[in-house]
Backbone as a chain_set.jsonl record, in Angstrom:
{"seq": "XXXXXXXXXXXXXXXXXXXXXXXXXXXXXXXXXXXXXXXXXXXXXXXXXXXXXXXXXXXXXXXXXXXXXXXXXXXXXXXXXXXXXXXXXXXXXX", "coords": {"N": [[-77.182, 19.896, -6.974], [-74.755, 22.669, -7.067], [-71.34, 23.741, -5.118], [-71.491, 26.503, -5.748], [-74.415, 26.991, -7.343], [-75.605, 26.774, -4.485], [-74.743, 28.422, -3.185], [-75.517, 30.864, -4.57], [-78.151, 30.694, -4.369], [-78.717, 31.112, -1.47], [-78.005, 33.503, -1.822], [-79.702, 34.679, -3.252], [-81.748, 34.884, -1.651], [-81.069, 36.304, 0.579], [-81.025, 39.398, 0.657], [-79.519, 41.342, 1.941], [-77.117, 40.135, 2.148], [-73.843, 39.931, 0.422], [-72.707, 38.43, -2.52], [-70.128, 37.348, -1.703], [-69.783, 37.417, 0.562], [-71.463, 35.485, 1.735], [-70.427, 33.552, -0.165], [-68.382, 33.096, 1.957], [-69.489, 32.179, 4.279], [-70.637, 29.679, 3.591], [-68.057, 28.28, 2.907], [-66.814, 28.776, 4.932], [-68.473, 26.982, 6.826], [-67.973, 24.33, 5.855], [-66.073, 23.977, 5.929], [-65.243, 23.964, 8.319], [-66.605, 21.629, 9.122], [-64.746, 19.69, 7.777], [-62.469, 20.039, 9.011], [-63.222, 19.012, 11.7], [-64.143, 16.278, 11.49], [-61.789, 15.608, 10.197], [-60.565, 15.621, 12.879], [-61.84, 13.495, 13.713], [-64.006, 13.894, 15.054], [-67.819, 14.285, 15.116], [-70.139, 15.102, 13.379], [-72.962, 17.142, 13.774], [-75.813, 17.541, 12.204], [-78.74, 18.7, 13.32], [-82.194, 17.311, 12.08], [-81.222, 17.046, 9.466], [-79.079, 15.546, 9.555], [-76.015, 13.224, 9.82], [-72.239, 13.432, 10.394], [-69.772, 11.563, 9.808], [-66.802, 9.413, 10.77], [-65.448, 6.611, 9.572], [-63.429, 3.68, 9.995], [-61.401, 1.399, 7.918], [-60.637, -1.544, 7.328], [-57.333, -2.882, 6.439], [-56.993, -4.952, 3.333], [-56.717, -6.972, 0.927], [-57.64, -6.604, -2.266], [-58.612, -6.902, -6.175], [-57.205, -6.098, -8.881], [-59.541, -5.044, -11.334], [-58.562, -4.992, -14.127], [-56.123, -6.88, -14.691], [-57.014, -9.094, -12.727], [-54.938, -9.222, -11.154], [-53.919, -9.677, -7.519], [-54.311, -6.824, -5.26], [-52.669, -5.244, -2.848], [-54.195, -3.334, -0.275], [-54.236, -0.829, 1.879], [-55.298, -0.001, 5.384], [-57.705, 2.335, 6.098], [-59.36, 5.72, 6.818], [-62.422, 6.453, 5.957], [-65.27, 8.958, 5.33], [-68.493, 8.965, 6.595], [-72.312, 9.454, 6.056], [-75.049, 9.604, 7.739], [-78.591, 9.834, 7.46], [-80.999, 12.405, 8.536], [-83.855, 11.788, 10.327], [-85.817, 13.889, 9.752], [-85.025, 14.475, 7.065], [-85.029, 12.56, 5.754], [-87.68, 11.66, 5.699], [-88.653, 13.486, 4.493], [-87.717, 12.981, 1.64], [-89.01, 10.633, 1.428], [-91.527, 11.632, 1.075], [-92.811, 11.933, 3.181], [-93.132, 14.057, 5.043]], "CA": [[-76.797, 21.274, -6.721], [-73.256, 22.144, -6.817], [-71.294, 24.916, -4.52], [-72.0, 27.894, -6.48], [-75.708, 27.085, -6.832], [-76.136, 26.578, -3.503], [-73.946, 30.371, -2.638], [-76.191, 32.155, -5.581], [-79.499, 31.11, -4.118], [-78.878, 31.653, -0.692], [-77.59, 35.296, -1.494], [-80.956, 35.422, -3.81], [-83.117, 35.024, -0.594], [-80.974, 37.176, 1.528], [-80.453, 40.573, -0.23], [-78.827, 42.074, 2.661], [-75.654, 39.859, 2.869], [-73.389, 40.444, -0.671], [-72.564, 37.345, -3.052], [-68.992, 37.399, -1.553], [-69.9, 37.248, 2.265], [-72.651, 34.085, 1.336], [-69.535, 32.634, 0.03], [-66.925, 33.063, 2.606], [-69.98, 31.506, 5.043], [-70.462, 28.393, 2.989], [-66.791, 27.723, 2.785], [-66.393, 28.462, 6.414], [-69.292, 25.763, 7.284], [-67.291, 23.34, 4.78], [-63.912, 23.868, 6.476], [-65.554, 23.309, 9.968], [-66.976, 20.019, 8.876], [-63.719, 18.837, 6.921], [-61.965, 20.145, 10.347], [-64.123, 18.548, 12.444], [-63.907, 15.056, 10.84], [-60.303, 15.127, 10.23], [-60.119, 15.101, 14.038], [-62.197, 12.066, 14.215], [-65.31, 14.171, 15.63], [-68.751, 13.352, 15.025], [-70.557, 16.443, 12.912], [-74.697, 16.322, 13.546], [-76.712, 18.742, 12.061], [-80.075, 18.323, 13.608], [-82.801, 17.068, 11.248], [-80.654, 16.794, 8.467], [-77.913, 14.025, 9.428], [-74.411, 13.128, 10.958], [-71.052, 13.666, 9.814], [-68.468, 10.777, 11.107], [-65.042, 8.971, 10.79], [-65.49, 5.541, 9.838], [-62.142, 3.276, 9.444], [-61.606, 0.482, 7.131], [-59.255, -2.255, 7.618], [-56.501, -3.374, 5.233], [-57.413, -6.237, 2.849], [-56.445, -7.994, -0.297], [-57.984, -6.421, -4.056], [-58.398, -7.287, -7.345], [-57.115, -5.124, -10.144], [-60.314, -5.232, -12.012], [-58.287, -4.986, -15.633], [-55.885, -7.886, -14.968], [-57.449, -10.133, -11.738], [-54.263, -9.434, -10.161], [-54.228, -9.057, -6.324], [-53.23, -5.832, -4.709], [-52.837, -5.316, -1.178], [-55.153, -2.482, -0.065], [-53.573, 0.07, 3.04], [-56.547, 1.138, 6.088], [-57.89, 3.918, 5.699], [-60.62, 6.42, 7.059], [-63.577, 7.111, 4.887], [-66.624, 9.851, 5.751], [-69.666, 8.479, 6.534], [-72.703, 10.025, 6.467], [-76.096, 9.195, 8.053], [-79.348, 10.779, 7.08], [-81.431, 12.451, 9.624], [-85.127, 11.551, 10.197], [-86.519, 15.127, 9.272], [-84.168, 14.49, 5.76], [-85.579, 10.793, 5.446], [-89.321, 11.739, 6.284], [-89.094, 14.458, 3.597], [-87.002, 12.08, 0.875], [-90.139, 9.497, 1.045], [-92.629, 12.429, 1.011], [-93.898, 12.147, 4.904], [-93.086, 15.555, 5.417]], "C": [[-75.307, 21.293, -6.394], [-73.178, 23.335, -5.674], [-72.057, 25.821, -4.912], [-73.337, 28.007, -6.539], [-76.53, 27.098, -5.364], [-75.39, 28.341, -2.389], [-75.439, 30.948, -3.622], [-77.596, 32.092, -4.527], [-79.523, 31.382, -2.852], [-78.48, 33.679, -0.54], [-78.545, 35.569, -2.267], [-82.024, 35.672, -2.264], [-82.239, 35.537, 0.51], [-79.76, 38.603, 0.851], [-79.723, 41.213, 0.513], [-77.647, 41.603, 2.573], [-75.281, 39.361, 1.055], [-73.277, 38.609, -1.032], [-70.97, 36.741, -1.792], [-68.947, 36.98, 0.419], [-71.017, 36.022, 2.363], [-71.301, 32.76, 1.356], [-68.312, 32.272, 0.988], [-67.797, 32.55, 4.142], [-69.871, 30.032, 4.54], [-68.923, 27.574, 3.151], [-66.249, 27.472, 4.288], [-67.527, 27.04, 7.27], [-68.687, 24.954, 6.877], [-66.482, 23.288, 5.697], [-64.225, 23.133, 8.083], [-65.792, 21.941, 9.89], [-65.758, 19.09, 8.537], [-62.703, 18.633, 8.365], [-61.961, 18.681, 11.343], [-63.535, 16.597, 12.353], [-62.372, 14.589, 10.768], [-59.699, 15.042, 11.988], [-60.476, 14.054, 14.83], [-63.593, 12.281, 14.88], [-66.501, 13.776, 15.166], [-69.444, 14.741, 14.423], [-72.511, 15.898, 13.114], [-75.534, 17.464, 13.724], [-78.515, 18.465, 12.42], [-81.616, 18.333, 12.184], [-82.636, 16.784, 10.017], [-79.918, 15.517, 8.269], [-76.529, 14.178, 10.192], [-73.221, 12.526, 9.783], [-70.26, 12.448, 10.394], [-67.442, 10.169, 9.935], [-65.875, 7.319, 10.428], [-64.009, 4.895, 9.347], [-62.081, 1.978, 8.54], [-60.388, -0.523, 6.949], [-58.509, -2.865, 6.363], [-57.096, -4.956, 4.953], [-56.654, -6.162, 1.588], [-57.618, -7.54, -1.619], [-57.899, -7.036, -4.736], [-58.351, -6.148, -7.981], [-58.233, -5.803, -11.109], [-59.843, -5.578, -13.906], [-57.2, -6.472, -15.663], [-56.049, -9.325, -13.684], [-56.261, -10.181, -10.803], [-54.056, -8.96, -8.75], [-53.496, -7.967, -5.949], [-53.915, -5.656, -3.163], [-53.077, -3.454, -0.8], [-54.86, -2.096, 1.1], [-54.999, 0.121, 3.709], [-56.398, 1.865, 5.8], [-59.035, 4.442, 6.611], [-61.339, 7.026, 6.192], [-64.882, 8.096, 5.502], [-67.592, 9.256, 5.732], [-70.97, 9.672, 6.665], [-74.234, 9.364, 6.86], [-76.756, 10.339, 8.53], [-80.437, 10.813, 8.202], [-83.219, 12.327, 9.399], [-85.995, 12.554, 9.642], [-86.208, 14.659, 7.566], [-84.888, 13.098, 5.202], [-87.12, 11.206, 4.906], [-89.413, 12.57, 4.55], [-89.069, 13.333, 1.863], [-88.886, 11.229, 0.123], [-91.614, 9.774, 1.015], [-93.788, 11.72, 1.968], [-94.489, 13.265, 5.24], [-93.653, 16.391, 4.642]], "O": [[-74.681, 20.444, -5.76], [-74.182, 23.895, -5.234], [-73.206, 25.981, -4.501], [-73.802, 28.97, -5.929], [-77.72, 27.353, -5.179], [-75.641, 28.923, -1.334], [-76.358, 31.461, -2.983], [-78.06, 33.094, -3.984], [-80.51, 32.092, -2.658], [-78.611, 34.577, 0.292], [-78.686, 36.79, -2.334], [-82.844, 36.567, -2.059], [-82.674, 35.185, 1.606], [-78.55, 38.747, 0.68], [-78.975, 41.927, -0.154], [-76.78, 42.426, 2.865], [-76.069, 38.663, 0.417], [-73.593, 37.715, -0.248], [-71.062, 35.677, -1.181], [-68.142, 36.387, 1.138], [-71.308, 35.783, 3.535], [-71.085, 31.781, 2.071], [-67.485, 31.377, 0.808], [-67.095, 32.47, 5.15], [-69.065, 29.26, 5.06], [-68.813, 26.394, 3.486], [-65.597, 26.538, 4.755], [-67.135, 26.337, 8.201], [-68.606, 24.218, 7.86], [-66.289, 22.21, 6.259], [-63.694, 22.215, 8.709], [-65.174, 21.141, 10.593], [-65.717, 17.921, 8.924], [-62.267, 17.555, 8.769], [-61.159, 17.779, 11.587], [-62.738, 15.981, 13.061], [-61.888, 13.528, 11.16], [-58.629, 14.516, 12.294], [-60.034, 13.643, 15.903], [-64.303, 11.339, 15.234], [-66.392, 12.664, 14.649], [-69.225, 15.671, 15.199], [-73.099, 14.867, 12.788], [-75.882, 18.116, 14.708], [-79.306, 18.029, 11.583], [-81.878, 19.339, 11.523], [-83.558, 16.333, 9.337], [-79.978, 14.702, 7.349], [-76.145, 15.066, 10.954], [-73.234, 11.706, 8.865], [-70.151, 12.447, 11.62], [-67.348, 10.378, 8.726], [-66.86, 6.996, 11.092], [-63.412, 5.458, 8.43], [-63.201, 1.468, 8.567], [-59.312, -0.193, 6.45], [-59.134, -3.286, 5.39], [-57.478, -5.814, 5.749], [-55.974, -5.166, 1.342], [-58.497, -8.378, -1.819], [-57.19, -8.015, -4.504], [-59.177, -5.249, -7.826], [-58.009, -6.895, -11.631], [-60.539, -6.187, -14.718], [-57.402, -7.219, -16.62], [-55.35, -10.336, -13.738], [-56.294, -10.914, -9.815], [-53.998, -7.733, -8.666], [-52.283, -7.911, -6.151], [-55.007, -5.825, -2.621], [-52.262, -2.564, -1.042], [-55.16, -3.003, 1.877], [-55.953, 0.261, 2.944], [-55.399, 2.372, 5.29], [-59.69, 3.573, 7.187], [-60.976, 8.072, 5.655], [-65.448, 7.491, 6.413], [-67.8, 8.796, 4.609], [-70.734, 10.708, 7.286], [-74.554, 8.465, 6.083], [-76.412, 11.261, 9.27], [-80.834, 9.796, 8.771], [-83.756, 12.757, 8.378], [-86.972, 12.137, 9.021], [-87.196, 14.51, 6.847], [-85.168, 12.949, 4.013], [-87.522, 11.005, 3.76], [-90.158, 12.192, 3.646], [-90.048, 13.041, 1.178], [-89.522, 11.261, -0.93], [-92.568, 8.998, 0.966], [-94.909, 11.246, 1.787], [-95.638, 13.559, 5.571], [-93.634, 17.592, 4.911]]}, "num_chains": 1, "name": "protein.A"}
């Protein structure tokens, strides 16, 4: 499911609130999370999963096309870990 499918059908199952106000929620949940994260916080939507920061220390590559080494900067990557409700369902518990 991409954005847009995931705006259309929540403004199919709530006729009261316009296509346009669906999307300017979605985007504002998005922004909070991207927010959130870029300050190193910890995002955790209950039953679903958790948002976090993980960091990754500089190392030593290979350029896959000619084996030659490149030296690889830290960084912070998004992690996400899936919440037991989200799991349970996944492996058809739920």
């Amino acid at each position: 499911m991409i954005r847009s499918e995931l705006i259309q059908k929540i403004a199919d199952e709530n006729p009261h609130l316009t296509q346009r106000h669906v999307e300017r929620i979605v985007n504002t949940v998005f922004e909070e999370i991207i927010e959130a994260l870029a300050k190193g916080d910890r995002v955790e939507l209950r039953g679903f999963g958790a948002f976090s920061v993980k960091s990754r220390d500089a190392r030593v590559g290979r350029n896959p096309r000619t084996g030659e080494a490149v030296k690889v900067d830290d960084k912070k990557v998004p992690f996400f870990k899936t919440g037991k409700l989200l799991r349970d369902r996944l492996n058809g518990k739920g």
